[in-house]
BASE-241245 format. One line per 4 residues: number of its first residue (from 1); for each residue x, y, z of N, C-alpha, C. Coordinates in steps of 0.2 Angstrom, whole numbers, plus 5000, padded with zeros to 4 digits. Example, Ala and Ser with C-alpha at 12.3 -4.5 7.8 and 13.67 -1.06 7.14 Angstrom:
1) 5066 4972 5039 5062 4978 5039 5066 4984 5039 | 5064 4989 5035 5068 4995 5036 5064 5000 5039;
% end
This chain:
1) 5092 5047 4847 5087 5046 4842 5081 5041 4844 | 5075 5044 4842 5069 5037 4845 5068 5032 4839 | 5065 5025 4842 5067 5021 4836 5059 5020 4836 | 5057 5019 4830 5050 5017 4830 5048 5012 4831;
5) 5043 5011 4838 5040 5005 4838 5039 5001 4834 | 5040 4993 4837 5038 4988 4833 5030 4987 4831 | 5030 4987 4826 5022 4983 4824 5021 4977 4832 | 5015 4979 4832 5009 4972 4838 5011 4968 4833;
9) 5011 4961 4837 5009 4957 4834 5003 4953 4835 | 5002 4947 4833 4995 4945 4835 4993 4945 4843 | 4997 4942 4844 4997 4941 4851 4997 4949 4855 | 4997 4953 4854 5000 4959 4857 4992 4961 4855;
13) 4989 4962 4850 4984 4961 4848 4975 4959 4853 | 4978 4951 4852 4974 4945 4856 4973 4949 4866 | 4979 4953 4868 4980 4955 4875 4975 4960 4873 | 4975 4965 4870 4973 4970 4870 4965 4972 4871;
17) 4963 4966 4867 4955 4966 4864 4953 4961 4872 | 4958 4957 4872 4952 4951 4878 4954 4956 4884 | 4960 4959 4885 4964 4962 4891 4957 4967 4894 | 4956 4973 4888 4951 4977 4889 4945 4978 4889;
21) 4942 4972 4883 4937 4971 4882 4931 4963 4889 | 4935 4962 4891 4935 4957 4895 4935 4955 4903 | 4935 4954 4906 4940 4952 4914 4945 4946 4914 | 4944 4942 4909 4947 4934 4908 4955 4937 4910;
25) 4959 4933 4912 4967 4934 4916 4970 4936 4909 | 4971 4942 4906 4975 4941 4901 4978 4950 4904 | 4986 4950 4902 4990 4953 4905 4991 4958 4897 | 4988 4966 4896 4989 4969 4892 4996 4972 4892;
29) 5000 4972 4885 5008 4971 4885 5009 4978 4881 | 5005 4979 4877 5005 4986 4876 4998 4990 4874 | 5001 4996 4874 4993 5002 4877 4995 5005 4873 | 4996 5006 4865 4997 5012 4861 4992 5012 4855;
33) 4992 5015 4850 4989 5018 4845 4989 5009 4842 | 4994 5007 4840 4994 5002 4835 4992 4995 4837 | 4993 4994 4845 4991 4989 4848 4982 4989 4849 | 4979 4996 4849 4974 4997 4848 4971 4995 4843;
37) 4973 4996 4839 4971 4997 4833 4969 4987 4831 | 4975 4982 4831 4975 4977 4832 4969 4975 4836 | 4966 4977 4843 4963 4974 4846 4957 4975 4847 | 4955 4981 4843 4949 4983 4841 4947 4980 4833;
41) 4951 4977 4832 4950 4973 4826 4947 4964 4826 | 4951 4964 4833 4951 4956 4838 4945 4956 4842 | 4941 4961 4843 4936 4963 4846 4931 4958 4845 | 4926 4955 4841 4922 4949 4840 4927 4944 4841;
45) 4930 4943 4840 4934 4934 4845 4935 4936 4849 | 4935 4941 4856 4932 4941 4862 4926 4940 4863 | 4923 4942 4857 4915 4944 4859 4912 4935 4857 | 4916 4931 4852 4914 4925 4854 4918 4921 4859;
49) 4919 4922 4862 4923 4917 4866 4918 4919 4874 | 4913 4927 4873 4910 4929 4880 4903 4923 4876 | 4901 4923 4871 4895 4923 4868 4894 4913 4866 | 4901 4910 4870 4902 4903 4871 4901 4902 4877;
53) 4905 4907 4881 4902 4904 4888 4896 4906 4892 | 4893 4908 4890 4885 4912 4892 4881 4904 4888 | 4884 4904 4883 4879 4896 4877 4880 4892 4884 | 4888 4891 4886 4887 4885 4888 4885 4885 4895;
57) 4884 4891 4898 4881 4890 4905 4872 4887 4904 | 4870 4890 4898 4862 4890 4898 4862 4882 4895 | 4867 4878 4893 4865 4874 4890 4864 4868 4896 | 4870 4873 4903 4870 4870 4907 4864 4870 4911;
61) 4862 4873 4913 4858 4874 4916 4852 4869 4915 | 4850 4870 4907 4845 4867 4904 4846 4859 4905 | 4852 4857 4904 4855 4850 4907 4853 4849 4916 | 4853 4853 4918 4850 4853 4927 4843 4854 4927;
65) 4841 4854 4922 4834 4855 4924 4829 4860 4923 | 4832 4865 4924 4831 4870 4924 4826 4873 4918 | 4823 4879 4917 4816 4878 4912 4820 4882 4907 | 4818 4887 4901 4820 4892 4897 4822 4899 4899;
69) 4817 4900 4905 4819 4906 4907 4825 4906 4912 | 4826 4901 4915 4832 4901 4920 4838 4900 4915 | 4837 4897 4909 4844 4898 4905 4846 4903 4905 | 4839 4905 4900 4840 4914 4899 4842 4920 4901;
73) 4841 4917 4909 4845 4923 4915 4852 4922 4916 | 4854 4914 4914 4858 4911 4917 4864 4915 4909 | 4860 4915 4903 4866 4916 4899 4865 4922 4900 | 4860 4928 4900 4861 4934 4899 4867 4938 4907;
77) 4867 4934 4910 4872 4936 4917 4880 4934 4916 | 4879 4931 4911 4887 4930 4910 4892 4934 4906 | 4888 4937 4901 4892 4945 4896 4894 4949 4904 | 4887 4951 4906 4888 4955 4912 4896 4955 4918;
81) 4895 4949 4919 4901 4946 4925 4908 4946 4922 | 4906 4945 4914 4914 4942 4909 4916 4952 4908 | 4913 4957 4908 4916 4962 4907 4914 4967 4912 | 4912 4963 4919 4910 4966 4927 4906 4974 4926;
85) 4901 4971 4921 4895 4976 4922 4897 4982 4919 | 4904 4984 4913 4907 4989 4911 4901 4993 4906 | 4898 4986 4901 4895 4989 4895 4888 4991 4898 | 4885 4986 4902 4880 4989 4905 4879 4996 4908;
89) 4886 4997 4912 4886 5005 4915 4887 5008 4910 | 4891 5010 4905 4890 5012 4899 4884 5014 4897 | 4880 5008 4895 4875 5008 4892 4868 5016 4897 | 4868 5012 4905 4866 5017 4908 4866 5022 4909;
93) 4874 5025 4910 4876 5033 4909 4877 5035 4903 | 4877 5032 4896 4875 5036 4890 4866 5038 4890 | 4864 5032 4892 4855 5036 4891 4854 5041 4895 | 4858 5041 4903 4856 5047 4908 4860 5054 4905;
97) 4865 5054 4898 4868 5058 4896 4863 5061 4890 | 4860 5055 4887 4857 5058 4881 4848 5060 4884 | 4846 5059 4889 4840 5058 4889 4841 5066 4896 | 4848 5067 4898 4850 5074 4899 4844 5080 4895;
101) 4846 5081 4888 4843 5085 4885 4848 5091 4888 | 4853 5090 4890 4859 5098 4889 4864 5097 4884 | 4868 5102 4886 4874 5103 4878 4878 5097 4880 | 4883 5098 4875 4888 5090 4875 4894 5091 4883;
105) 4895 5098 4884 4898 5096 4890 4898 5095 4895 | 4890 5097 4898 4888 5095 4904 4884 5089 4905 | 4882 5086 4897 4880 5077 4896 4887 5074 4895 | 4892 5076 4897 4896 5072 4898 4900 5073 4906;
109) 4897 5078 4908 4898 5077 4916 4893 5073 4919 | 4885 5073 4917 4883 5070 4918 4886 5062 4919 | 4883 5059 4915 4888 5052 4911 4895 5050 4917 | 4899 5053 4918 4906 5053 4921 4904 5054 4929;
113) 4898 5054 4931 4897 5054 4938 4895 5046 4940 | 4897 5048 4947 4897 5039 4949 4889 5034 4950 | 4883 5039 4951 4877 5036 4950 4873 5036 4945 | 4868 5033 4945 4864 5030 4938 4857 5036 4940;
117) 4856 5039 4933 4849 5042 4932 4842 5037 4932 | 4839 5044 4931 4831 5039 4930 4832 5036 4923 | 4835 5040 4920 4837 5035 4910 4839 5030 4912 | 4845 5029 4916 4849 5023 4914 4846 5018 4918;
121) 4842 5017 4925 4841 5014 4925 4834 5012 4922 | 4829 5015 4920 4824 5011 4912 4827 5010 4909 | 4833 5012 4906 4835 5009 4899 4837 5003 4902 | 4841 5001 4909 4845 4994 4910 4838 4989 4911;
125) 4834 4991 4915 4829 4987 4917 4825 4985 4909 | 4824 4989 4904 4821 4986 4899 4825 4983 4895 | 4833 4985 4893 4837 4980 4891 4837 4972 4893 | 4837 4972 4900 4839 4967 4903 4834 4961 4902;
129) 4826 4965 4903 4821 4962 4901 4820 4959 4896 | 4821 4963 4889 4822 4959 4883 4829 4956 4880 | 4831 4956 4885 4836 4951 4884 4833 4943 4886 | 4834 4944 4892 4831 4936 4896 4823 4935 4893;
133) 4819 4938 4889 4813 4938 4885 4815 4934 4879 | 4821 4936 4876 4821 4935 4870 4825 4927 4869 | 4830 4926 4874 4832 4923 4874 4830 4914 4878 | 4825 4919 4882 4820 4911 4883 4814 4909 4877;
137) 4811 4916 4874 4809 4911 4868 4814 4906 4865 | 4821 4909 4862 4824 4904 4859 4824 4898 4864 | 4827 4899 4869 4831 4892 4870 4824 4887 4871 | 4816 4890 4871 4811 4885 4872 4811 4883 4865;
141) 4812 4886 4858 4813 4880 4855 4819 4874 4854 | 4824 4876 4860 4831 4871 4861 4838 4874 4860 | 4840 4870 4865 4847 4873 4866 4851 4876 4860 | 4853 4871 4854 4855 4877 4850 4855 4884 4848;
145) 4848 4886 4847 4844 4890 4845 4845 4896 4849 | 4845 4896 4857 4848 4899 4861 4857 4901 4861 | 4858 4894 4863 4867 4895 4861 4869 4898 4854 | 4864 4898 4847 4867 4902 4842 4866 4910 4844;
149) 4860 4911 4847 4858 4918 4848 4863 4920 4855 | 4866 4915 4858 4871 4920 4863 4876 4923 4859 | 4879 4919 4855 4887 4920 4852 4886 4923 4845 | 4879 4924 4841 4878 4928 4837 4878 4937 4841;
153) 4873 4937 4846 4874 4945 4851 4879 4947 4854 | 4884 4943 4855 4891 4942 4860 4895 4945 4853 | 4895 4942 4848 4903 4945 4842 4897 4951 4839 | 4890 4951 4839 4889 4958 4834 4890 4964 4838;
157) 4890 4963 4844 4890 4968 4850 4897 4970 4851 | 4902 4966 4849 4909 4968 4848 4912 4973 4841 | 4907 4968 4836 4908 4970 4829 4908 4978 4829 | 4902 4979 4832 4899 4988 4831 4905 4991 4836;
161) 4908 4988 4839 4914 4992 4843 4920 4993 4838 | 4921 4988 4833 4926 4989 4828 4925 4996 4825 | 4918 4995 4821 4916 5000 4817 4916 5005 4820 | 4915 5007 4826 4915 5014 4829 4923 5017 4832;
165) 4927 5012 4830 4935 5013 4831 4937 5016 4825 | 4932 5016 4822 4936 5017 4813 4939 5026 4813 | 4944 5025 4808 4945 5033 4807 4940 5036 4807 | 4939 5042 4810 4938 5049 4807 4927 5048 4814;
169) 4930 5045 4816 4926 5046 4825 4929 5048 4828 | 4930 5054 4832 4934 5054 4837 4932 5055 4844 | 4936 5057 4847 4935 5053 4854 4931 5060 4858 | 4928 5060 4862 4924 5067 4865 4928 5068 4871;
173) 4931 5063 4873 4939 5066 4879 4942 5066 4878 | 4948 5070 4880 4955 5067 4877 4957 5060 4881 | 4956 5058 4887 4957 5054 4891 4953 5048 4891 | 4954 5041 4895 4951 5033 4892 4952 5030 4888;
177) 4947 5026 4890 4946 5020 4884 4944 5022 4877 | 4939 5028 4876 4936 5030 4871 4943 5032 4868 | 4947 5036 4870 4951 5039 4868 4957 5037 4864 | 4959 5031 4870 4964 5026 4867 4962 5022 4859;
181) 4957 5021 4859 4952 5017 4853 4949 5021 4848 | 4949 5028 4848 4945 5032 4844 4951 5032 4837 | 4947 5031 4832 4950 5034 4825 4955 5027 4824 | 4955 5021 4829 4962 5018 4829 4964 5014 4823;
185) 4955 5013 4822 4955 5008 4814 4954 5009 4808 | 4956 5008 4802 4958 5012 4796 4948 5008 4795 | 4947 5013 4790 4940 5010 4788 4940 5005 4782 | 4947 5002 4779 4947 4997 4774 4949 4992 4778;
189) 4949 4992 4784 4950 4988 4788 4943 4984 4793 | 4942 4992 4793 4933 4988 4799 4931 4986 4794 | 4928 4990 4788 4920 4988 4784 4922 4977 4784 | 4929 4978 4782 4929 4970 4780 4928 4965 4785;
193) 4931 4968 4792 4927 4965 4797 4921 4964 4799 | 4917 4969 4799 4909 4967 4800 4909 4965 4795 | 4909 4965 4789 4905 4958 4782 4909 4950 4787 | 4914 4951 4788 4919 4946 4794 4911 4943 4799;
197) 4911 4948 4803 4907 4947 4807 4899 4944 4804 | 4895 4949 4797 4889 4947 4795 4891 4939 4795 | 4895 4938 4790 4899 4931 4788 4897 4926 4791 | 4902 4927 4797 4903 4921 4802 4896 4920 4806;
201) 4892 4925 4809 4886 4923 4810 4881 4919 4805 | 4881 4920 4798 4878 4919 4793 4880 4909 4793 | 4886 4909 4795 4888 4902 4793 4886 4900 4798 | 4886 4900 4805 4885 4898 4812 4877 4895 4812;
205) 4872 4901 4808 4865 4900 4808 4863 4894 4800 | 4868 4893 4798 4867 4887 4791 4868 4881 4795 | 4867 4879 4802 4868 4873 4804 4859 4871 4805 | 4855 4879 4802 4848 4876 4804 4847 4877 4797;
209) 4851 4875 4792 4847 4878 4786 4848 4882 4781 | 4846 4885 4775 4847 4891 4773 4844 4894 4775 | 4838 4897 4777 4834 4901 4783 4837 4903 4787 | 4841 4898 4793 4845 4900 4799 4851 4904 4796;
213) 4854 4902 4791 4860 4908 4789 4856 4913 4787 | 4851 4916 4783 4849 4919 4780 4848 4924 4786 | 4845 4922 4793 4841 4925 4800 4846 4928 4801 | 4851 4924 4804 4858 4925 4811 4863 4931 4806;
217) 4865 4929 4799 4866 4933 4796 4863 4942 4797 | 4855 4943 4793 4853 4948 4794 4853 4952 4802 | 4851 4946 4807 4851 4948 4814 4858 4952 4815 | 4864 4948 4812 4872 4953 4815 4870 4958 4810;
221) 4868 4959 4806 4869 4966 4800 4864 4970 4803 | 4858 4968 4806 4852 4974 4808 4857 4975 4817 | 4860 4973 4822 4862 4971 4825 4868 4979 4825 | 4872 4978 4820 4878 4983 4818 4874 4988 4815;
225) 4868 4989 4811 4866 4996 4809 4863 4999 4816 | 4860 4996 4819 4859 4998 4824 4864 5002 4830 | 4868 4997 4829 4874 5001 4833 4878 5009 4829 | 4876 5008 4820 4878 5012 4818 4874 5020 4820;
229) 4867 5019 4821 4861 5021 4820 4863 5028 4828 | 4865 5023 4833 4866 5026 4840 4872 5029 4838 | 4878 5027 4835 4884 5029 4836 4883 5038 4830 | 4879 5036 4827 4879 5045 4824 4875 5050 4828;
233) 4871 5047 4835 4868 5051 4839 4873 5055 4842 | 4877 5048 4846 4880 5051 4850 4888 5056 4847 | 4887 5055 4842 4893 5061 4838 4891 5065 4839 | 4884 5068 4836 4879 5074 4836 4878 5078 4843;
237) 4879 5074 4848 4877 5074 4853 4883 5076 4859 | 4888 5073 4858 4894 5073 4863 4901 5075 4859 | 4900 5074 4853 4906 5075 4849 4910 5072 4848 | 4906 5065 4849 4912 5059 4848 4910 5054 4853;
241) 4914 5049 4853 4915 5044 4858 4920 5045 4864 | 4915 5038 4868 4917 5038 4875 4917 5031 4877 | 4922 5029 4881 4921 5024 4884 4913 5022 4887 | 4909 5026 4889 4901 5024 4890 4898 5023 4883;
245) 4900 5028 4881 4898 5026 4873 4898 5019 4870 | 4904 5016 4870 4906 5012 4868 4902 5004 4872 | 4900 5005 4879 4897 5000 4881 4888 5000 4878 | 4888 5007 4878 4880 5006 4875 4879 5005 4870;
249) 4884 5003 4863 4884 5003 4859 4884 4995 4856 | 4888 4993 4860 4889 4984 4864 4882 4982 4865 | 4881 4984 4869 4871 4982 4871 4867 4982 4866 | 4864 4988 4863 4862 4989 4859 4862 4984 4853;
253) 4868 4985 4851 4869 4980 4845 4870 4972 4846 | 4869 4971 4852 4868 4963 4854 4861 4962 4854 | 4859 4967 4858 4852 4967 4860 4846 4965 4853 | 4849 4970 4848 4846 4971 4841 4846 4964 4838;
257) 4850 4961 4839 4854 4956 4834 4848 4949 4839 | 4847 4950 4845 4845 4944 4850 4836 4945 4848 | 4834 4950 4849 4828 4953 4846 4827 4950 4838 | 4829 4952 4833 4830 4949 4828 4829 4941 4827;
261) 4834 4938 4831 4830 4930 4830 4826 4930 4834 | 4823 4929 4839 4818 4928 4843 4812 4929 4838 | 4811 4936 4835 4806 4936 4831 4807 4932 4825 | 4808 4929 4823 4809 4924 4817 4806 4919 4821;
% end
């Protein structure tokens, strides 16, 4: 007789999200629907914990010396390194999938090959740019200001990967990471983590104020409808999610959210 799996526990959870989502030493202990489902829920506590150490190299830097835009590069380089360039390839071969203009299964051969298009690389190259743009405006007004827009773009860019786990998304392979994570999380589950997510950005940006909650707030909500805005393209499109999906959707919704404060 088969016994049914034990419920994750937190910890089985905490592996899951930082194991996959991440490169930091953590050994994932189980790979199934339930442990997914936990670690995709755990996804913005990865996403601050990348969105802390990016604050803290740029703070470092600026402590050495160093001007705005060398923070800038110095934090925008660190998401990159913390998840070995996974969401940025993502990011890549989804635009060289959607900027394909063919049917959903030969943009997803596309995508699944091991070079980058003309798409993905203008899209990484404009990404990248208004990232280390936006981020040096911030941190020219002071370290904080940058440090809060790293760890606000680092958990909204996780958050929108919760939201795109929710039921009733499915996965455009049967195979991956997409696959493993699609549908895994119940939607009275996500909705209350990203209000979670607007939340916790909202308090973080009250260190400047009612203004700064009011900004850092808004920036995670325009930040996840954005990621919302792509993630119904790419249904339309491919049939669902992908693991490249799921990194473009990380970028995007970071990007949205870093964009948003800088223009404030």
């Amino acid at each position: 007789m088969n016994e049914t799996p034990a419920p994750p526990s937190a910890a089985d959870a905490l592996r899951f999200a930082f194991g996959t989502l991440t490169v930091l030493p953590v050994r994932v202990t189980r790979f199934d629907r339930a442990a997914a489902r936990g670690g995709m829920l755990c996804a913005p506590l990865a996403g601050l914990v990348v969105g802390l150490c990016a604050a803290a190299l740029g703070g470092a830097l600026l402590l050495l010396g160093g001007g705005p835009l060398l923070a800038a590069v110095g934090t925008a380089a660190v998401p990159a390194v913390l998840t070995r360039g996974l969401h940025l390839d993502g990011l890549a071969d989804t635009a060289d999938g959607l900027g394909s203009g063919k049917p959903a299964e030969d943009a997803l051969r596309i995508m699944k090959q091991s070079d980058i298009g003309p798409f993905g690389v203008i899209t990484l190259l404009f990404t990248l740019l208004a990232q280390v743009a936006a981020l040096s405006e911030l941190y020219a007004t002071g370290w904080a200001h940058g440090a809060l827009a790293a760890a606000v773009a680092a958990v909204t860019a996780r958050g929108a990967l919760t939201l795109a786990s929710r039921t009733g998304v499915p996965a455009a392979r049967p195979e991956g990471l997409g696959a493993a994570v699609a549908g895994a999380v119940p939607l009275r589950a996500a909705l209350p983590c990203a209000a979670l997510v607007a939340a916790g950005c909202a308090g973080a940006g009250a260190a400047f104020g009612g203004y700064g909650a009011l900004h850092a707030g808004l920036a995670a909500l325009l930040g996840l409808g954005l990621g919302e805005l792509l993630l119904g393209h790419c249904r339309r499109r491919f049939g669902g999610v992908t693991g490249d999906v799921f990194g473009a959707l990380a970028e995007s919704a970071g990007l949205a959210a870093l964009v948003v404060l800088a223009l404030g």
